[in-house]
C-alpha positions as CSV (number, residue, x, y, z in Angstrom):
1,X,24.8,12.0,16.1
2,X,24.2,8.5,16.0
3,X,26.2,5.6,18.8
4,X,26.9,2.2,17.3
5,X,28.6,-0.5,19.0
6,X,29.9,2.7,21.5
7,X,31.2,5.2,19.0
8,X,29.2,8.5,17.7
9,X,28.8,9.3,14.1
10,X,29.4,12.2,12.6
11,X,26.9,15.2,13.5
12,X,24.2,15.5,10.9
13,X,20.9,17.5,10.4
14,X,18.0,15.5,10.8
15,X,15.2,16.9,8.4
16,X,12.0,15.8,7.3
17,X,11.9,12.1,6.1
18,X,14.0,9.5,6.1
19,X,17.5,9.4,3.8
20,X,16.9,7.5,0.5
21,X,17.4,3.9,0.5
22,X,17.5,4.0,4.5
23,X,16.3,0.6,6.4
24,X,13.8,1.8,9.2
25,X,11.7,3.4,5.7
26,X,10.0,-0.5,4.9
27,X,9.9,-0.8,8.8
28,X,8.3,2.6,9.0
29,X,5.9,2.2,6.2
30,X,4.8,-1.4,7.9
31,X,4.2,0.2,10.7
32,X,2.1,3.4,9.4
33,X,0.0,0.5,6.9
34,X,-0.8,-1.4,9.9
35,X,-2.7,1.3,11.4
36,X,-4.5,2.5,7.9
37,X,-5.4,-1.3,6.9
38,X,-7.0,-2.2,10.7
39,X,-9.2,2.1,10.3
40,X,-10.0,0.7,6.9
41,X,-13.8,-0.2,6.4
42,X,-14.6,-3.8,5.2
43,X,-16.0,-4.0,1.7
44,X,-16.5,-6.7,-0.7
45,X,-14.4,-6.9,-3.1
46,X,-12.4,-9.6,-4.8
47,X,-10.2,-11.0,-1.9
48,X,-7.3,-13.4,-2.9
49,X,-8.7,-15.3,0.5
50,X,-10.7,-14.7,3.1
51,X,-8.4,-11.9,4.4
52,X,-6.7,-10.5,1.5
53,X,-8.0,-6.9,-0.5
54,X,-5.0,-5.5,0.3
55,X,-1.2,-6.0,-0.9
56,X,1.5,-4.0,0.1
57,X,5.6,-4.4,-0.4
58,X,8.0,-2.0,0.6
59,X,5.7,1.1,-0.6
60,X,3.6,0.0,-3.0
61,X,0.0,-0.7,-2.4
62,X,-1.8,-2.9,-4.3
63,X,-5.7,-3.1,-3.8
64,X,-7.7,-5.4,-5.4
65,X,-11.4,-5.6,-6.2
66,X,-13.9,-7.2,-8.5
67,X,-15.4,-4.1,-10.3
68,X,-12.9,-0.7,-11.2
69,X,-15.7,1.0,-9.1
70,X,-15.0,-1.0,-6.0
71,X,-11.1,-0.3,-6.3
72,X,-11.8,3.1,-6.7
73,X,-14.2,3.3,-3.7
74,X,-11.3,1.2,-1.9
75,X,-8.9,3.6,-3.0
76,X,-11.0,6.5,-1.6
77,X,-11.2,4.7,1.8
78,X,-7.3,4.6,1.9
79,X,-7.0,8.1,0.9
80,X,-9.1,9.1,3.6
81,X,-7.9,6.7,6.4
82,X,-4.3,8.5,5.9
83,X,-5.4,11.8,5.7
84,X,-7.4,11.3,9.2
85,X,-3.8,9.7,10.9
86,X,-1.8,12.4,8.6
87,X,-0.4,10.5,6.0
88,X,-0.4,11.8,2.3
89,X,0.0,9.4,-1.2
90,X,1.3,10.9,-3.4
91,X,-1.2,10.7,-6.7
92,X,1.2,11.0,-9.1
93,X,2.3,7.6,-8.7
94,X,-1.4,6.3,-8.7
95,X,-2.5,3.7,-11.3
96,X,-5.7,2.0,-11.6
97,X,-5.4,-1.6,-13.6
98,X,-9.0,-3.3,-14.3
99,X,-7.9,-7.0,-15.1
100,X,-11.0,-8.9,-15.6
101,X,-11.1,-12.8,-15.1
102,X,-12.1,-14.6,-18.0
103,X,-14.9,-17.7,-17.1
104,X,-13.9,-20.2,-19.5
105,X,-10.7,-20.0,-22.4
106,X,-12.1,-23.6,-23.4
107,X,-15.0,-22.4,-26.1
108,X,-12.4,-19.5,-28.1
109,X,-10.2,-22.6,-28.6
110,X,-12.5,-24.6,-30.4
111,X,-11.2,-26.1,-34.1
């Protein structure tokens, strides 16, 4: 049972995990990334700034890098970071996404 504002909710069995769509699961997540991002080792790759390899929004993870092998080697890291504090990802849902960053467009527009 839960008490809000004073009165109890209906009993219910708490399981493993959260209910879907429930709003501690960003908080939670937040949390849990917090702690995997500060165990992570330093490497470098691409950075959006100084402080930036990293993105994450509710519980998707974005990691950038400058070469597919340093995402992959940044995607290891992770893997093993949550394994040592318990945490799983699920690699189903992995994707890996190479975009590479043209120098110049100028030149392949010439007349």
């Amino acid at each position: 049972m839960v008490r809000v504002q004073g009165e109890l909710s209906d009993p219910f069995e708490v399981g493993k995990g959260l209910r879907q769509g429930d709003v501690l699961s960003p908080v939670l997540f937040n949390l849990a990334l917090e702690s995997v991002l500060r165990r992570m080792p330093r490497r470098q790759i691409m950075e959006l700034n100084e402080n930036h390899t990293i993105l994450a929004n509710a519980d998707d993870i974005i990691i950038l890098g400058d070469t597919k092998q340093d995402t992959v080697n940044s995607m290891s890291d992770l893997m093993k970071v949550c394994k040592h504090i318990g945490l799983t990802i699920n690699q189903e849902s992995l994707y890996l996404l190479v975009y590479l960053r043209a120098l110049s467009l100028v030149p392949y527009f010439s007349t």
